[in-house]
C-alpha positions in Angstrom: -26.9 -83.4 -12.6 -24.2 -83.2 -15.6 -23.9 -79.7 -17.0 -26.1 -76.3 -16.6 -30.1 -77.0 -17.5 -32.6 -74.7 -16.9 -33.9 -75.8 -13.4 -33.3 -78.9 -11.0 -36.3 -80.6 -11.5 -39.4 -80.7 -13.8 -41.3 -78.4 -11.4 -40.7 -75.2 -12.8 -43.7 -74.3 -15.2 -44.2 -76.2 -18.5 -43.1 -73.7 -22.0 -45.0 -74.6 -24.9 -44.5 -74.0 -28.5 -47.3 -72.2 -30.1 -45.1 -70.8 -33.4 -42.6 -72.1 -35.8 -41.0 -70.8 -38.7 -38.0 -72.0 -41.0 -36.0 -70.7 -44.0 -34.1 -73.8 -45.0 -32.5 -75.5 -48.0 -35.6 -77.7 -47.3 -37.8 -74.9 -47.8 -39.4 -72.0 -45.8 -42.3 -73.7 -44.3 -42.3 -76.2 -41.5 -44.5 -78.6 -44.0 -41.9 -78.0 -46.7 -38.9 -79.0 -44.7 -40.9 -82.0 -43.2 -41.5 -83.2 -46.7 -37.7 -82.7 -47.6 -36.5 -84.6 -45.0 -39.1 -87.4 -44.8 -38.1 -87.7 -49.4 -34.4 -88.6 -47.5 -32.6 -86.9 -50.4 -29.9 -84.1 -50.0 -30.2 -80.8 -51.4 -26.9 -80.0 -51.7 -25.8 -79.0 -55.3 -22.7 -76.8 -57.1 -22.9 -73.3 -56.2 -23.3 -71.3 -58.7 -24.0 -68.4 -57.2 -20.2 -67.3 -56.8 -17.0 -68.2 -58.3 -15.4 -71.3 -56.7 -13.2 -72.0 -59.5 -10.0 -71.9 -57.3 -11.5 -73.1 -54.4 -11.5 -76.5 -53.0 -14.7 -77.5 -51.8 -17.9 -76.1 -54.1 -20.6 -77.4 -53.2 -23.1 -76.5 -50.1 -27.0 -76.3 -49.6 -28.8 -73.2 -50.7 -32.5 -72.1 -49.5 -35.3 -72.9 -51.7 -38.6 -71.5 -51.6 -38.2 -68.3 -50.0 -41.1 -66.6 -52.1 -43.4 -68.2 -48.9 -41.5 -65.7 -46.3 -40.6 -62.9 -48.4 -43.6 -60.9 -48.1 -42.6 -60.5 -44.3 -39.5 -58.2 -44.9 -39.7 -55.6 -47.4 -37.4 -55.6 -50.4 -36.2 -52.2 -49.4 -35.5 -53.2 -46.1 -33.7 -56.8 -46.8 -31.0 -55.4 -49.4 -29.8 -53.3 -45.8 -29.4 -56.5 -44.2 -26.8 -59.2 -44.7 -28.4 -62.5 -46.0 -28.1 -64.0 -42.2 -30.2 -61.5 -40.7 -33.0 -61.4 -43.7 -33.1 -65.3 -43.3 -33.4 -65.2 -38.9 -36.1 -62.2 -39.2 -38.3 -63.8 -42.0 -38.4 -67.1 -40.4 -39.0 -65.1 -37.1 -42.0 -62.9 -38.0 -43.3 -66.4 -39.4 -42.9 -67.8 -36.6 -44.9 -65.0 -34.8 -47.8 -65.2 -37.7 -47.9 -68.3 -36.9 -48.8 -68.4 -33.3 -51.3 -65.9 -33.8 -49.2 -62.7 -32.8 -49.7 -63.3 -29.2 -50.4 -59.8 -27.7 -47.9 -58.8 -24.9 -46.9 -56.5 -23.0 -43.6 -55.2 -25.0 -41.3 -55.4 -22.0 -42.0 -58.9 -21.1 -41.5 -60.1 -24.5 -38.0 -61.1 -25.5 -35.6 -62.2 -28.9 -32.4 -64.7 -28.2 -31.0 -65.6 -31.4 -28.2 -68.2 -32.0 -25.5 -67.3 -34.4 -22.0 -68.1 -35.3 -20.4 -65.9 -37.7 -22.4 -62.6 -38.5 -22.9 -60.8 -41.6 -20.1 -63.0 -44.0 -21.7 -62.3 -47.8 -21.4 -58.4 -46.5 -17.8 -58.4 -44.9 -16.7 -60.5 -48.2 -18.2 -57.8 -50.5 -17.1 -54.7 -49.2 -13.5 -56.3 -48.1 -13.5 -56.6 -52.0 -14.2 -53.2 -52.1 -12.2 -51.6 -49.5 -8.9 -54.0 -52.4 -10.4 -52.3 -55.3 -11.2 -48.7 -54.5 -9.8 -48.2 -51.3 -11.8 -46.9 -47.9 -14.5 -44.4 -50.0 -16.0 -47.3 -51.1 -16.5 -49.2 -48.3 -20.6 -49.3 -47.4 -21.0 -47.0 -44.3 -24.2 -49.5 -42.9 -21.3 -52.5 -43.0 -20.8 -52.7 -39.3 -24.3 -52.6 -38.9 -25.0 -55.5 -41.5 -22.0 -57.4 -40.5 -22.7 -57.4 -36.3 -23.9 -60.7 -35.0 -26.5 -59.2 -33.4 -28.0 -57.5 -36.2 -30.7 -60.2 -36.6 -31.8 -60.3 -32.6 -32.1 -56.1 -33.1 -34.3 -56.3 -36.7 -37.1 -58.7 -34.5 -36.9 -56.8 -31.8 -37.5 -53.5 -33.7 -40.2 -55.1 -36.3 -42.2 -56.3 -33.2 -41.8 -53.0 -30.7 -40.9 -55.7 -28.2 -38.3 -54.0 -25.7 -37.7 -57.2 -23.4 -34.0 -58.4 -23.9 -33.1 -58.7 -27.3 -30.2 -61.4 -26.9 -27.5 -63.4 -29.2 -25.7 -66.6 -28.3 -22.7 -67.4 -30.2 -21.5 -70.9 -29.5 -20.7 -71.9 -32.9 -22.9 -75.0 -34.2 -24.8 -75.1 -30.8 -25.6 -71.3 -30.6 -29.6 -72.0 -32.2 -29.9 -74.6 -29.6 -29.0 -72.8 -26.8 -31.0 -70.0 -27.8 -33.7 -72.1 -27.0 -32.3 -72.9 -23.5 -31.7 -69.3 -23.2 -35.4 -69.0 -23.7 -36.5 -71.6 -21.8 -34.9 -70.2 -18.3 -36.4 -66.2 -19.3 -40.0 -68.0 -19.3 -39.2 -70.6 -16.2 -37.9 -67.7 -13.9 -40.5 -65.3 -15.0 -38.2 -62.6 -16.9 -40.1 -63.0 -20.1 -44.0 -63.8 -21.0 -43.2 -64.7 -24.6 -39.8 -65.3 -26.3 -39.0 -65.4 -30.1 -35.8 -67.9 -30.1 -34.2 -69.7 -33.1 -31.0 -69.1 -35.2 -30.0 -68.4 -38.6 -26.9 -68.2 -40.8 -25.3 -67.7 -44.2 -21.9 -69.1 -44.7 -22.0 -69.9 -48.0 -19.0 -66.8 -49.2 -16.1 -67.6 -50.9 -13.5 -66.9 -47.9 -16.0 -68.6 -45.3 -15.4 -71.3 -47.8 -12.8 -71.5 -48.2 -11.6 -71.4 -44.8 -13.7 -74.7 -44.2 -12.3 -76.4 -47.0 -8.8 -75.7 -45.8 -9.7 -76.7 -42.1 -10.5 -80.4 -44.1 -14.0 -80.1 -42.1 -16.5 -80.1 -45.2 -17.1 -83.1 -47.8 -14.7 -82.7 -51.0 -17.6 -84.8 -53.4 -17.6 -81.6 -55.6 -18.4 -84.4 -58.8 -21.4 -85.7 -56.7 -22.7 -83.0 -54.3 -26.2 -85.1 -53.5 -24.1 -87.6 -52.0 -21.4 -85.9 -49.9 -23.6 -85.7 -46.8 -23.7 -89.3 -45.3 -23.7 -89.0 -41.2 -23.0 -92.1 -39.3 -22.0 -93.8 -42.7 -18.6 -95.5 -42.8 -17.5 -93.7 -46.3 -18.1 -90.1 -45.1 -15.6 -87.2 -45.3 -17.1 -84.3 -44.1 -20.2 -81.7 -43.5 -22.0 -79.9 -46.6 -22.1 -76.2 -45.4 -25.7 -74.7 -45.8 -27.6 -71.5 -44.9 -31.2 -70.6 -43.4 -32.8 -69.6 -40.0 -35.8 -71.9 -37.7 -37.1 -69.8 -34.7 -40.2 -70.9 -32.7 -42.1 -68.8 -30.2 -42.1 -69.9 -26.5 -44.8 -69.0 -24.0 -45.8 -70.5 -20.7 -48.4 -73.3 -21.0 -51.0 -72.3 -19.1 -50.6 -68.8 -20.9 -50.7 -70.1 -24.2 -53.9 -72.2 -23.1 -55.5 -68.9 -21.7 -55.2 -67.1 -25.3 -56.4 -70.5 -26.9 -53.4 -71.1 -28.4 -52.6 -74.2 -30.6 -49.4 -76.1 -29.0 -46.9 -77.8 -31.2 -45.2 -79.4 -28.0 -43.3 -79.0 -24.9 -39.5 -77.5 -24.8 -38.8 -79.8 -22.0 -35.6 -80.0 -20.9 -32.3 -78.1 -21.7 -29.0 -78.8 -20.9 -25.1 -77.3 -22.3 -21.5 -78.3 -21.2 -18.2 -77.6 -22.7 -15.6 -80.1 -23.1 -12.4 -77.8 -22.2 -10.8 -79.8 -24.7 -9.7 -78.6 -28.1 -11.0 -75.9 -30.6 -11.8 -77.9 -33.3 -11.9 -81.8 -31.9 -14.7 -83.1 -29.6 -13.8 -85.9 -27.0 -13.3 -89.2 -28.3 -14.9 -90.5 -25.9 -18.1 -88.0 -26.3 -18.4 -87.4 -22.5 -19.3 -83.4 -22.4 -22.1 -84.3 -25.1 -23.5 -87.5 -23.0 -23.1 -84.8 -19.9 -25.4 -82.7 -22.2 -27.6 -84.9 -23.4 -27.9 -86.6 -19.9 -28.4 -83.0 -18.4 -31.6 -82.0 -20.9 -32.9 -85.3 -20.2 -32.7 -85.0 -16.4 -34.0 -81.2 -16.5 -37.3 -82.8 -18.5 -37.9 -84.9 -15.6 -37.2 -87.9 -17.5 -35.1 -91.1 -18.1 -33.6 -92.0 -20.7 -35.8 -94.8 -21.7 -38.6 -92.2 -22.6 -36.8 -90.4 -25.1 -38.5 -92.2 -28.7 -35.7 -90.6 -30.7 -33.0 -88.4 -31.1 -32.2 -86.0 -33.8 -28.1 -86.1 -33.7 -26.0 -83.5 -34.5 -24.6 -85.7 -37.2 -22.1 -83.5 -39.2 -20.8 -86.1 -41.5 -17.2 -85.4 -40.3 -15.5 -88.7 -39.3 -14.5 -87.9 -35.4 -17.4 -85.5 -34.5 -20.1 -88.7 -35.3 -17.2 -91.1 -33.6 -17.9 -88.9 -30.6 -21.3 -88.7 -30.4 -22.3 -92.4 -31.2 -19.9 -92.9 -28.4 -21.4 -90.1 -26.0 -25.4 -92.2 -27.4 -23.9 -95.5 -26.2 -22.9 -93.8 -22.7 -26.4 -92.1 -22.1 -28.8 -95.2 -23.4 -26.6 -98.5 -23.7 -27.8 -101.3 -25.6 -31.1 -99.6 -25.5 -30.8 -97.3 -28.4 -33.7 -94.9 -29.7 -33.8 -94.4 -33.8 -31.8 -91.7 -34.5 -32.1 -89.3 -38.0 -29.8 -86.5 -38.9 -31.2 -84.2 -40.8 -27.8 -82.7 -41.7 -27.8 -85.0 -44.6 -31.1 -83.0 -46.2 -30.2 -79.7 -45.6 -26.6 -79.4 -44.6 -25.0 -77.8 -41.7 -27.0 -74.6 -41.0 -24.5 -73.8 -38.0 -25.9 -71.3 -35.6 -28.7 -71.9 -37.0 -28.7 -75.9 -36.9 -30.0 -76.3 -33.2 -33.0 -74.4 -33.7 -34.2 -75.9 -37.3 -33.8 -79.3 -35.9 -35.6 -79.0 -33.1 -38.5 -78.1 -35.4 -37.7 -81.0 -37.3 -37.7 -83.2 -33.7 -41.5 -81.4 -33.0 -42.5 -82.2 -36.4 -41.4 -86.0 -36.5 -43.0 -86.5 -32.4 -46.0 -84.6 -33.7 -46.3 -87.1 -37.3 -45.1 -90.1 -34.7 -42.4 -90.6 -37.8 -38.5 -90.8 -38.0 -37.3 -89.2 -41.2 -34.3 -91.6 -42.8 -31.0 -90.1 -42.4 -29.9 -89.3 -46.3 -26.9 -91.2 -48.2 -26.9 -93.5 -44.8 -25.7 -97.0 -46.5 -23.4 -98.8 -43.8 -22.5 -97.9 -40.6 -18.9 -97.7 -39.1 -18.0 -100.5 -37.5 -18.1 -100.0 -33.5 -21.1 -97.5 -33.0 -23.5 -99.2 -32.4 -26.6 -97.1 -32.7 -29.4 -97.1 -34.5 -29.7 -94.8 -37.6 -32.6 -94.5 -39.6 -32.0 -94.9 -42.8 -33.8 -95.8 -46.6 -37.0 -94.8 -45.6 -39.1 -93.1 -42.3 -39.6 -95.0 -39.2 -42.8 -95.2 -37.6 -42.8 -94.2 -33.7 -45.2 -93.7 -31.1 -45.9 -90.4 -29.7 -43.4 -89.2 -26.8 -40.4 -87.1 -25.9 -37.5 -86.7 -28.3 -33.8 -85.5 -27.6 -32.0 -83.1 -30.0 -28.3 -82.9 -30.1 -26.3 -79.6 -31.1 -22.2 -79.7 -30.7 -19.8 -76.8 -31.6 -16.6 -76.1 -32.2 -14.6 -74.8 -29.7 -16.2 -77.7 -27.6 -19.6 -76.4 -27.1 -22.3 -79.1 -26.6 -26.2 -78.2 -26.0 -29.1 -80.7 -25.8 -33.0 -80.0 -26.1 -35.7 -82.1 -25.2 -39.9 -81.3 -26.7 -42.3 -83.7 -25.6 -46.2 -83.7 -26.8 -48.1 -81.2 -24.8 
């Protein structure tokens, strides 16, 4: 089988969803960012937030809507946190309302979070600090608000659970294979319940501007709501955004036992690595068709089940080049609809694997594509099929989601009704 999945065959006991929660650009419920993404218009906008006045790029996706989460972390207790870790343990404890607060024992019950550049709006502020009034005013809790693992250690703690309490850091795939991570805990009976998802805030000036320089990020400062375009022939780049999606896993038959409602199946999981370049995927897409032929396998299916795919779809011209080619390789002329919901929110980074696989569970669940925002003509030679103008209807079955990082790190996830 290409790449590492989480078993061999589809033997190994079916994981179920039974709790999702977001904090997106989208908004901070799972029914809020449905609705964002089915409207098909992008939420990116002029930050005003910070001053970009030097700064090439200034424009990115900001969460809305937080009020609905809020409640969940104390004020007190959020200003010790850097945004990224606020954003991955609000949507967590949501996610843990929301299936009920499954009672476990607190070593079986485990956190793997995905995340790709730690505490950035804290290491920005008190670098400024450290330039302006030396080491006395640097914050003494900034190594603990800056470490990537800072959001993985506030669930664990909020919850008492004492199972592994883990972080995956592979860029843009890291909430994706936080999920895989997951997946294998509950498959080889390490864990009862897992908390997994991602979250992120890179929207700093030097985090910025560091994206703007690498010419990875779209440069339609004058039109901000149209900069994100996946698939689209006149795109130049990503819209950087911020947020957190986590959903609790569980064993099916145990989540049937409690009399748990099931969003879906996580069915199939699968990661590669290209070995190829830091910043550039293959042309010819092959580690993510490895991946995504991988997760499919690992579900037990083929590739003529899948109904649709949620793509990784950045918006930057050779990452979608790579993975129309790598859609081509895994389902030929046979092509499932494909959405990107990238062009609603932005790129959420370590957190983008996890809040699009809610958004795959939600569209298999409402048997509805979202359109792909700012989608007008597709580049010549891909040849697949994006959704675009308005949602597609489906019928009800599996659904691939894609989640490719720099430094070559690809991840694929496939949920299927329960």
């Amino acid at each position: 089988m290409p790449g590492s999945s989480s078993r061999g065959s589809a033997a190994q006991p079916p994981v179920a969803i039974t709790g999702m929660g977001v904090v997106t650009p989208g908004g901070c419920t799972p029914e809020e960012l449905w609705k964002a993404l089915c409207a098909g218009r992008s939420t990116a906008a002029e930050l005003t937030h910070i001053d970009l006045r030097r700064h090439r790029v200034r424009i990115g996706c900001r969460v809305r809507g937080l009020e609905a989460v809020d409640g969940l972390v104390p004020a007190k207790e959020a200003r010790r946190m850097d945004p990224f870790a606020h954003y991955g343990t609000a949507a967590a404890l949501a996610a843990h309302r929301d299936a009920g607060a499954p009672a476990v024992e607190p070593g079986r019950a485990a956190v793997v979070v995905g995340n790709a550049v730690g505490g950035r709006a804290t290491s920005d502020r008190e670098s400024a600090h450290f330039t302006t009034g030396g080491p006395a005013r640097v914050n003494p809790l900034m190594p603990l608000m800056t470490m990537p693992n800072a959001a993985a250690a506030q669930i664990s703690m909020r919850l008492g659970w004492t199972g592994p309490a883990w972080t995956a850091a592979n860029t843009c795939a890291s909430g994706a294979d936080a999920v895989g991570q997951a997946l294998m805990l509950l498959q080889t009976g390490r864990a009862d319940v897992v908390l997994a998802g991602g979250c992120e805030h890179t929207l700093t000036p030097v985090t910025l501007a560091g994206f703007g320089n690498l010419n990875a990020v779209s440069m339609r400062n004058e039109e901000p709501e149209r900069a994100s375009r996946p698939f689209d022939v006149d795109r130049d780049g990503f819209v950087m955004g911020e947020g957190a999606g986590f959903v609790v896993l569980e064993r099916l038959d145990d989540a049937r036992a409690r009399g748990a409602r099931t969003y879906g199946l996580v069915a199939g999981y699968a990661a590669t690595a290209d070995a190829h370049h830091l910043a550039m995927p293959r042309a010819d897409g092959a580690g993510a068709a490895a991946a995504m032929a991988g997760a499919i396998a690992d579900a037990g299916l083929v590739a003529e089940d899948i109904v649709h795919v949620n793509a990784h779809g950045t918006s930057t011209p050779h990452n979608d080049r790579s993975e129309a080619s790598a859609l081509r390789t895994v389902f030929g002329d046979a092509q499932p609809p494909v959405t990107a919901s990238k062009s609603v929110i932005g790129h959420l980074i370590g957190a983008a694997g996890a809040v699009e696989l809610i958004a795959a569970v939600q569209a298999m669940r409402h048997c509805e594509v979202p359109p792909t925002a700012n989608h007008e003509q597709l580049e010549p030679g891909m040849d697949i099929d994006v959704v675009h103008g308005a949602p597609r209807p489906v019928r009800s079955g599996p659904a691939l989601t894609n989640s490719f990082g720099f430094g070559g790190h690809n991840a694929s996830v496939v949920v299927m009704p329960a």
